[in-house]
C-alpha positions in Angstrom: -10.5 -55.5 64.3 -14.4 -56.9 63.7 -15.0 -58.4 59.9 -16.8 -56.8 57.5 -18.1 -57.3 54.1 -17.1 -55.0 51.8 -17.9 -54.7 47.4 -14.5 -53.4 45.0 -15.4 -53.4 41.4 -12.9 -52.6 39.3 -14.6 -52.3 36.2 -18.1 -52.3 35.3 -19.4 -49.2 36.9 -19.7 -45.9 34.9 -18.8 -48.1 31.6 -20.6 -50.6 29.6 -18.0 -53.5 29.4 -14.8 -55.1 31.4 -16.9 -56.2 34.2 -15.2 -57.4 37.3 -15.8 -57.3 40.6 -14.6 -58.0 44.3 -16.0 -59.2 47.4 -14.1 -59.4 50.1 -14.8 -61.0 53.9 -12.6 -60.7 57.2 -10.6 -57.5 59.1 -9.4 -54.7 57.0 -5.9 -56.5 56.7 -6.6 -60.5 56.6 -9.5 -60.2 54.0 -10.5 -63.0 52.3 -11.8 -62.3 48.2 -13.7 -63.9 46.2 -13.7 -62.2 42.4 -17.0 -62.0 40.1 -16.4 -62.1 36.6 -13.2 -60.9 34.4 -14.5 -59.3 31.6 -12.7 -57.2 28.6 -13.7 -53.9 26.4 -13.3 -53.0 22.9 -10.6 -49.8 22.6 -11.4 -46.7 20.7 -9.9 -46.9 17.7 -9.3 -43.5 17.9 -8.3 -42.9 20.9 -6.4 -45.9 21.1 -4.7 -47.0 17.2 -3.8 -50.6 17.2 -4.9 -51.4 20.7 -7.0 -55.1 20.5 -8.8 -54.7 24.0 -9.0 -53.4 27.2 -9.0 -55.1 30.9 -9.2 -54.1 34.0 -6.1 -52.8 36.0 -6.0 -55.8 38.4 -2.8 -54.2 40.6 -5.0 -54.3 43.9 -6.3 -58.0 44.1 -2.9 -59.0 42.7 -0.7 -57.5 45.6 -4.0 -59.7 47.4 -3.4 -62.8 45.5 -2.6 -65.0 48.4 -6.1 -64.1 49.8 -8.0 -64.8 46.3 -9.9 -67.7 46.8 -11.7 -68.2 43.3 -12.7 -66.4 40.3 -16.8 -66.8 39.9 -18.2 -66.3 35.9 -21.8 -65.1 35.8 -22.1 -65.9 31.9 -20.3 -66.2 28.5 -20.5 -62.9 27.5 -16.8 -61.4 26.3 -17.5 -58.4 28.6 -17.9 -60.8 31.3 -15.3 -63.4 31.2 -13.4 -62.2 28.2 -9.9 -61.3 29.8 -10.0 -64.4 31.7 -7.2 -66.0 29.4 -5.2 -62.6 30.2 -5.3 -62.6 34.1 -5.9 -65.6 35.2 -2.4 -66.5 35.2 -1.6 -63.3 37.3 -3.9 -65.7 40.0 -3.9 -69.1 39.1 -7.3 -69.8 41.6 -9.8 -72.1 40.6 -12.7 -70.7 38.5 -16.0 -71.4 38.7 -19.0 -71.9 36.1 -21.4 -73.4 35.0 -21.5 -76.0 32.0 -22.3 -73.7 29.0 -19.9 -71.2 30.2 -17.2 -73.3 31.2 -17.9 -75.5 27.4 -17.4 -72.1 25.8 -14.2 -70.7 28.0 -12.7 -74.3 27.1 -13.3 -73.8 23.7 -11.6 -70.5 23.4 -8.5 -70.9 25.2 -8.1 -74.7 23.7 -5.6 -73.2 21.9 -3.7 -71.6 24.5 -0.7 -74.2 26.2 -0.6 -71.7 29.1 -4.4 -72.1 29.6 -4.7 -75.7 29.0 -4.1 -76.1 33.3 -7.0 -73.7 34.6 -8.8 -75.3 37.2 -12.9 -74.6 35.7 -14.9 -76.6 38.1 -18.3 -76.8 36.6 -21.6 -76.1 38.9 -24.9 -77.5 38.0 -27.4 -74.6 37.1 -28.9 -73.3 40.5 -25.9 -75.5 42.4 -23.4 -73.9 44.7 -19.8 -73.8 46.6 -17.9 -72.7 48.8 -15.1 -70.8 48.6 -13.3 -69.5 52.3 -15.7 -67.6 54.1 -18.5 -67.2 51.0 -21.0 -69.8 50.0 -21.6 -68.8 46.3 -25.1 -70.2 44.7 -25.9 -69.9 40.9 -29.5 -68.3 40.5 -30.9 -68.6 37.2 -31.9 -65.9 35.3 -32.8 -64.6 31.5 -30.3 -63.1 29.3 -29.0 -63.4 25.7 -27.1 -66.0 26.2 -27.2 -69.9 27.5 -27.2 -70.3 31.4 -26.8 -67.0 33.0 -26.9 -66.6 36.1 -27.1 -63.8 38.9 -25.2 -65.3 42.8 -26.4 -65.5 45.9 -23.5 -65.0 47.9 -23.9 -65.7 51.6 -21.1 -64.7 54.3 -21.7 -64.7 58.2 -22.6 -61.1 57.7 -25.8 -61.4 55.4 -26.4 -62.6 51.7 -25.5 -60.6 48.8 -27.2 -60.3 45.6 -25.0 -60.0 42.9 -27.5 -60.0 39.8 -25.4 -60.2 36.7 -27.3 -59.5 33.1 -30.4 -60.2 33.4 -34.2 -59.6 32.3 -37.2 -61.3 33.0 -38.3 -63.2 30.4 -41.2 -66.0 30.3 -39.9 -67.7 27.3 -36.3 -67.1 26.6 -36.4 -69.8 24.0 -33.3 -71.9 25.3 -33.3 -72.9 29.0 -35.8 -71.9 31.9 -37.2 -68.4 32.4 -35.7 -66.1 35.5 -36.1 -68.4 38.7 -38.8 -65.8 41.1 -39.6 -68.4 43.5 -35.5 -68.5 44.4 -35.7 -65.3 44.5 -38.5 -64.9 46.3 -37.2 -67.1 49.4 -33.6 -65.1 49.3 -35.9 -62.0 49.9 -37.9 -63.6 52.4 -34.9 -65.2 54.4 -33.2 -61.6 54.1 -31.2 -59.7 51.6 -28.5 -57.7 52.7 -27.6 -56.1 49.6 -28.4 -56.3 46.1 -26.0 -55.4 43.3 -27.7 -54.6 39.9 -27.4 -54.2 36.2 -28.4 -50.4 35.8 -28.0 -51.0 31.9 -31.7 -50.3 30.7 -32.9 -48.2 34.3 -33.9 -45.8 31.8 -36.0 -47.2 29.8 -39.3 -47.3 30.7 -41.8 -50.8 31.0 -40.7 -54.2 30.8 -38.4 -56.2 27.8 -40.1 -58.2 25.0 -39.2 -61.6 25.0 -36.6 -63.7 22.8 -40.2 -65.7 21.6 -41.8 -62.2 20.2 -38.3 -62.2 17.8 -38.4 -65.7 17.3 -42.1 -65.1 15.8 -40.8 -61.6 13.5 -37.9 -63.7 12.0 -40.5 -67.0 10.8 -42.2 -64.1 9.6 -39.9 -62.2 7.4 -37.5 -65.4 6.4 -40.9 -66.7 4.9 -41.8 -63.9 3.2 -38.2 -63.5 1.5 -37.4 -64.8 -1.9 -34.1 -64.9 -2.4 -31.0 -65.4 0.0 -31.2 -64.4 3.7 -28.4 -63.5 5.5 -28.8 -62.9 9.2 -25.9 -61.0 11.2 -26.2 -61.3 15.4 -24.4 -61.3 18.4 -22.4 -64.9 17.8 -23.1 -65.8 21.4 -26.9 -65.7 21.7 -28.0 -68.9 20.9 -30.9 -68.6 21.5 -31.4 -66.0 18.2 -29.4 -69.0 16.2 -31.8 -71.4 17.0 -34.6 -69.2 16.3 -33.3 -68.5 12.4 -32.9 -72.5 12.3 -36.2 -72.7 13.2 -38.0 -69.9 10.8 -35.2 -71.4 8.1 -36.6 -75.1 8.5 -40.2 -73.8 8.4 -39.3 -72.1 5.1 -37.5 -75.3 3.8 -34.4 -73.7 3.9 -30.7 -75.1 4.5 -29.0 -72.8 7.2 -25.1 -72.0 6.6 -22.7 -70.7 9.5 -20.4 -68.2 8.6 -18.1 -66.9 10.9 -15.5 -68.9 13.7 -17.7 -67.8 16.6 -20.5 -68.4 15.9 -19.5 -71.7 14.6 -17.9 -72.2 18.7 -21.1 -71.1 19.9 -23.0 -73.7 17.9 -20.5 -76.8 18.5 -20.6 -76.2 22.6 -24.6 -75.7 22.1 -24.9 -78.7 20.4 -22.6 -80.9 23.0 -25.2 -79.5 25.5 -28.5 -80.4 23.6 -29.8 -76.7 23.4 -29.7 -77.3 19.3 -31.7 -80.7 19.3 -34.5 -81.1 16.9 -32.8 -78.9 14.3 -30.9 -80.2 11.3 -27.3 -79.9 11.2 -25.5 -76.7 9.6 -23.9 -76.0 6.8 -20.4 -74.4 6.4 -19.9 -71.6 4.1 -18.0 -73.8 1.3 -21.3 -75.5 0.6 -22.9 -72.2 -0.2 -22.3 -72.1 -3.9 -24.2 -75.3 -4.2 -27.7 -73.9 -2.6 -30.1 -72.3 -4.8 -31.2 -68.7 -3.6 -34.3 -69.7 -1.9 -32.7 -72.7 0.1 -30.6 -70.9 2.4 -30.4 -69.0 5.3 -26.9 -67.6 5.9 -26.0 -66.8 10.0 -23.3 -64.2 10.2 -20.9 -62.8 12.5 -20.2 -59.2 12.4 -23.1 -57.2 13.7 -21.1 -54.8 15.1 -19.2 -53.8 11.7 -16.4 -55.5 13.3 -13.4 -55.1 10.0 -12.9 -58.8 9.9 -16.1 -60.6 10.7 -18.2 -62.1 8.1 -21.2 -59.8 7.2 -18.4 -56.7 7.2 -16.3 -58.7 4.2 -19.5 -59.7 2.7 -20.8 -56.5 2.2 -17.3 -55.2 0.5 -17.5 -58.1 -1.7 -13.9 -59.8 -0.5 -15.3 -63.0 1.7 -13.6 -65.5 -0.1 -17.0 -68.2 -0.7 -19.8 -65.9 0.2 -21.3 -63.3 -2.0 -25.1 -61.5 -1.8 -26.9 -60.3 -4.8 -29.2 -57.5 -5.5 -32.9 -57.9 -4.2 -31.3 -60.8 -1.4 -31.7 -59.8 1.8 -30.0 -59.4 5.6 -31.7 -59.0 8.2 -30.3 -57.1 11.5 -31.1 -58.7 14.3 -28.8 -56.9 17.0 -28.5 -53.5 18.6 -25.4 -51.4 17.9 -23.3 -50.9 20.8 -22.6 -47.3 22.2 -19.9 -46.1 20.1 -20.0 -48.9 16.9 -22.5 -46.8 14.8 -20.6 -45.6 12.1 -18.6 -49.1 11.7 -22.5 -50.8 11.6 -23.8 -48.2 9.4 -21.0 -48.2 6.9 -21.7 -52.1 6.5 -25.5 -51.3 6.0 -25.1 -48.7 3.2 -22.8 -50.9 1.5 -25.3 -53.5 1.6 -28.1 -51.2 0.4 -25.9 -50.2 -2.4 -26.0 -53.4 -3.9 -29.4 -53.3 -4.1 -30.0 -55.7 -0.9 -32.6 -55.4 1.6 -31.7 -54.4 4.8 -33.9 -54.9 7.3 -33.3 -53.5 11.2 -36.3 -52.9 13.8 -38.1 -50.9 11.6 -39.3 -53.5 9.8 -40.9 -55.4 13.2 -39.0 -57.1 16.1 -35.9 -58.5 14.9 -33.9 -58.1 18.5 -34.7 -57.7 22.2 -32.1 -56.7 24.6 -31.4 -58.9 27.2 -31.1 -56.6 30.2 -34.0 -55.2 32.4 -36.3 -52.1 31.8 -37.7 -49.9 35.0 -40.5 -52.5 35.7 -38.7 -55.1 35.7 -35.8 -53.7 38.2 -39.1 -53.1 40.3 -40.2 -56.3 40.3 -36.9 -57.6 41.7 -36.8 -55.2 44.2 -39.9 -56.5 45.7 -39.0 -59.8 45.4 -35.5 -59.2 47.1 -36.8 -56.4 49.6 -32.5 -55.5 49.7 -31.8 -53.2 52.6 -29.3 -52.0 50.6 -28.8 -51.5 46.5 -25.5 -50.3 44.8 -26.4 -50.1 41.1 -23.9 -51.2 38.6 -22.6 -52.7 35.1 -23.6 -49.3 33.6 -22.4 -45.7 32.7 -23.1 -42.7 35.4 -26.5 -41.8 33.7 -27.6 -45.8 33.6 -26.8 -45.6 37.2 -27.8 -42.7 38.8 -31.2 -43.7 36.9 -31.3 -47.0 38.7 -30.8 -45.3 41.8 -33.7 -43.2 42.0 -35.4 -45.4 41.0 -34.7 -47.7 43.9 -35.3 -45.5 46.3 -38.3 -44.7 44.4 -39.4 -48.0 45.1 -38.9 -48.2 49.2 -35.3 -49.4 49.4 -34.0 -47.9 52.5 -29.9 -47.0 51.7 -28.6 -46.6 47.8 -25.1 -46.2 47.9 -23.5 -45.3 44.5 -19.4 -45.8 43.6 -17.8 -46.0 40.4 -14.3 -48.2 39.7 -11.8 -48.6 42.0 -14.6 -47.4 45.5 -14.5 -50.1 48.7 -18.0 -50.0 49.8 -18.6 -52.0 53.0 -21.9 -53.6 52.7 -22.0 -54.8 56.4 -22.0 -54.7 59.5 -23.2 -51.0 60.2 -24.3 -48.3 57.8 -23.5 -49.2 54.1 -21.0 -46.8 53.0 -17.9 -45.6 51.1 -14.6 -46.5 53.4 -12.0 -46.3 50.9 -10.5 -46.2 47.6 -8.0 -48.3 45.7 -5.9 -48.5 42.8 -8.5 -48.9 39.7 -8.1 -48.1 35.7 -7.7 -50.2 32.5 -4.6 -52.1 30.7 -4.3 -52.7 27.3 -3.7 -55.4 24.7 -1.4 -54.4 22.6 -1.1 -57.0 20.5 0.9 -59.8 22.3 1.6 -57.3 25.0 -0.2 -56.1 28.5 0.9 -52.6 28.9 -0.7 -49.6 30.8 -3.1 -47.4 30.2 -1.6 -44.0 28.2 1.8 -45.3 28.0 4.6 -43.6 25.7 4.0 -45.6 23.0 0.3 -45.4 22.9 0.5 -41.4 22.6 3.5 -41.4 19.9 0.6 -43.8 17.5 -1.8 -40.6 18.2 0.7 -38.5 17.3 1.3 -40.5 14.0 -1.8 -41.1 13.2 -2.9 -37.7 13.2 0.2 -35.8 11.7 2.8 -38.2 10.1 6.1 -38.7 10.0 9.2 -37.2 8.1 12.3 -39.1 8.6 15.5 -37.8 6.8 18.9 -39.2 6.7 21.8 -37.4 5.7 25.9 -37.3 6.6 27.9 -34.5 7.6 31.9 -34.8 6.1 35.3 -33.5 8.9 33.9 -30.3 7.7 30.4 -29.7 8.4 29.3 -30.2 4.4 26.6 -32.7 3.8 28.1 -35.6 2.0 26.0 -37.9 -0.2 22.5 -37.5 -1.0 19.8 -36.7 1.7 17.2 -39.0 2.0 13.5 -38.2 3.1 10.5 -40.6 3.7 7.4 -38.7 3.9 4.7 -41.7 6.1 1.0 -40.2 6.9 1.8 -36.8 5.3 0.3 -35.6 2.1 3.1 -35.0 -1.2 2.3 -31.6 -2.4 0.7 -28.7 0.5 -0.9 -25.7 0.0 0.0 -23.5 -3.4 1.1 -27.2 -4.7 4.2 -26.8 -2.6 6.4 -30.3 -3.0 6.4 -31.9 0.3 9.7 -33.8 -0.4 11.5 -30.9 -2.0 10.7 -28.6 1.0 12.3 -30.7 3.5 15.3 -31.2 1.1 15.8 -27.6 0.6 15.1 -26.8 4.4 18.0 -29.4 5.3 20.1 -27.9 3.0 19.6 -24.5 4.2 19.8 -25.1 8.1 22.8 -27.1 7.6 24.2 -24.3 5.6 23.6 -21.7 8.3 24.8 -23.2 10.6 28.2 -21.8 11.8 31.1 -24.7 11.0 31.9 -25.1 14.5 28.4 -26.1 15.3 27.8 -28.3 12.7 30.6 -30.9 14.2 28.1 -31.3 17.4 25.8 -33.9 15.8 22.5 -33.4 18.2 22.9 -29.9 17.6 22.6 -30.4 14.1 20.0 -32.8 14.2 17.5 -31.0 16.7 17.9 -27.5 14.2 16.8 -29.7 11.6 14.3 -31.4 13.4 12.4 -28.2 14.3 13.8 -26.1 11.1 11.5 -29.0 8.9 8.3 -29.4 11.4 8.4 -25.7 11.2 8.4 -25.3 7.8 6.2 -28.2 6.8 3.4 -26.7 9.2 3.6 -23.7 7.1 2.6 -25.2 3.9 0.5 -27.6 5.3 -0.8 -27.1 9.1 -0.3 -29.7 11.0 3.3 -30.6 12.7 4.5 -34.0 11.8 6.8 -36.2 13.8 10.5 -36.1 12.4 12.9 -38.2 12.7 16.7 -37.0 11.5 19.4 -39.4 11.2 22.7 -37.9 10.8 26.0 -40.1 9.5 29.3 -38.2 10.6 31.1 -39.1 7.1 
């Protein structure tokens, strides 16, 4: 059989999150892989109750493991190389990144023993390697965070463009601006393909810059009299160092509150990208700063329960408190699906009398991923003969396609999770389809997607639980007392009905009409009083709880 080149994500395309993607080289059974990124996704809390986050179902590649040959991180972003400390053991292939990135991944799994090992070799920004049959090279590009980067990855059958996040931006405050002339000569020597973030392909024009906000924040923490809190993303430093700098400009002492953004600032100052500035504060020197000295930097921009602006604005952070007419500013964008967690910390806030201000009040965040004229310009300097738009949902997509054919590129070929599109040789085009989905964290645990468990929560969280306990004597008569725990479901229903004592009496009177020779078979007595109580219960209340019945043969 002849090689080909083929492109697997398994997450990333028709969602915004859990990137990770497959390339693979070689005959359709001795394929060589390289992986791109391992990123995680935030569960619905509704949906999902008690799930901590979401990774890609890895099954495929995994039953491939022999043929991995290295895990490649674009950036530092959670939804990029966030499950890394999950899976990589399912792998154990050396992973490559550059400094900032591999800095920050050793900072968050320094606590981990089973991590301790991975094998990060760190590439010099616009450096390269090779892995098997794929020479990988980091391309520089803007997003927000330190060191991004989109690959160049080159394979006896063409060079592939796999862009990562990116925008371009002449000033992205921290590290170079998007590297055109690289990207220029890739186009010039011949792109095959050219996989790209569809996440702003419907937004029209190009992206302000990170200086334009830079500018906005001198601005308003100048203006402010009192305290200034600032909540964004922990991981764009270059936002951090733009506060710092409006902060020192106002003669202001800037305090880091929050653990991430305190790992973000230790790796960025280990690499020089916070030189110049004075050092930070931590939040138990706050209560020693007059109002109009300090400049607080938060976590918690996305209303997350436990991060620090979210237990500010409730009042329970144990050394941090704002006052009425302080202010916090906004300087982040909510993410799909977080806008009632974000708006429940704002209103709390404004409740307290604080100012909030959001992009209303003037450009106080830029997104770091590229509008319409800006995917155009990369076409042009790319000329792909083939695009495959990604790290989007189907709207994001579908956008970006059109609009690359819009713009002269010859074969668009969309997929979503789990497609194998063969990129080379021949017509690019959808050959197969694997095994693709999600797992879960569940707390210390990996489990599957819509597993038992996961549904009974739903069940609980939406209708309760009754669990009753009571024995049966040689005779069929209930012995003792009969206990009844009422979890999730309200005491009294409608006409003020008592919850508690309907259950009792039901048990009583199933049990009681039940003929004696029945009531010796215990699961016949506990399944008439399992659906004897849900029924009655949805009856004075609506809803049909769980119930549990325990019965003691006496």
């Amino acid at each position: 059989m002849s090689d080909e080149l083929v492109f697997v994500p398994l997450g990333g395309l028709g969602e915004i999150g859990m990137n990770l993607a497959l390339y693979g080289y070689g005959p359709a059974r001795k394929r060589r892989w390289i992986m791109v990124d391992c990123g995680m996704g935030f569960a619905d809390p509704v949906r999902m109750p008690g799930i901590d986050l979401m990774v890609a179902d890895t099954s495929f590649i995994e039953e491939e493991r022999g043929s991995l040959e290295a895990i490649v991180l674009t950036h530092a972003h959670e939804d990029h190389f966030g499950a890394l400390p999950d899976l990589w053991p399912r792998f154990k292939v050396p992973v490559y990144a550059t400094p900032f990135t591999a800095a920050l991944l050793e900072a968050k799994t320094a606590g981990d023993r089973g991590l301790r090992d991975v094998p990060v070799e760190t590439i010099p920004l616009g450096g390269s390697f090779e892995a098997g049959p794929f020479k990988v090279e980091f391309v520089t590009v803007a997003h927000s965070i330190p060191e991004p980067n989109a690959l160049a990855i080159t394979t006896p059958l063409g060079t592939i463009v796999h862009s990562g996040d990116w925008k371009i931006d002449p000033d992205p405050v921290i590290g170079g601006p998007m590297d055109e002339s690289r990207f220029r000569a890739l186009g010039e020597n011949g792109c095959r393909a050219l996989i790209c973030d569809s996440t702003n392909a419907m937004r029209d024009g190009v992206s302000p810059s990170e200086a334009e906000v830079a500018v906005t924040l001198k601005e308003l923490i100048g203006k402010a009299r009192n305290r200034v809190a600032v909540t964004c993303f922990a991981s764009n430093l270059a936002r951090i160092r733009s506060v710092a700098q409006a902060a020192k400009a106002a003669d202001r002492n800037v305090v880091l509150v929050g653990r991430a953004m305190q790992r973000v600032v230790s790796v960025g100052r280990e690499l020089g990208m916070l030189d110049g500035l004075p050092p930070f504060l931590d939040d138990s020197q706050f209560g020693y700063l007059p109002r109009d000295k300090v400049v607080l930097l938060c976590t918690g921009s996305q209303g997350e329960p436990r991060a620090a602006m979210t237990r500010i604005a409730f009042g329970n952070h144990p050394t941090i408190d704002l006052d009425k007419n302080d202010t916090v500013i906004y300087s982040a964008r909510q993410i799909p699906g977080n806008e009632k967690a974000v708006g429940t910390v704002l209103n709390a806030l404004v409740r307290e009398g604080i100012e909030v201000l959001d992009d209303r009040a003037g450009l106080v965040h830029v997104s770091g991923h590229p509008r319409r004229g800006e995917l155009v310009q990369l076409f042009d300097w790319l000329k792909p003969e083939v695009m495959v738009p990604a790290h989007g949902e189907a709207m994001h997509m579908a956008a970006n396609a059109e609009l690359a054919r819009a713009s002269g590129i010859k074969k668009v070929v969309s997929g979503f999770n789990g497609d194998m599109i063969r990129l080379a040789p021949g017509p690019a085009e959808k050959i197969d389809e694997v095994r693709a989905g999600r797992r879960l964290k569940d707390g210390m645990v990996m489990v599957e997607d819509e597993n038992e468990a996961l549904r009974e929560r739903r069940k609980l969280a939406f209708a309760g639980l009754v669990s009753i306990a009571f024995g049966l004597d040689s005779s069929g008569s209930i012995g003792d007392d009969i206990e009844v725990e009422l979890a999730g479901v309200p005491e009294s229903g409608v006409d003020n009905v008592d919850i508690a004592e309907l259950v009792l009496d039901t048990v009583e009177e199933t049990v009681g009409n039940l003929p004696r020779a029945r009531r010796k078979r215990i699961s016949e007595v506990r399944e008439s009083v399992r659906r004897a109580v849900r029924r009655q219960v949805e009856i004075h209340w609506g809803k049909k709880p769980r119930v549990q019945v325990f019965v003691i043969e006496l």
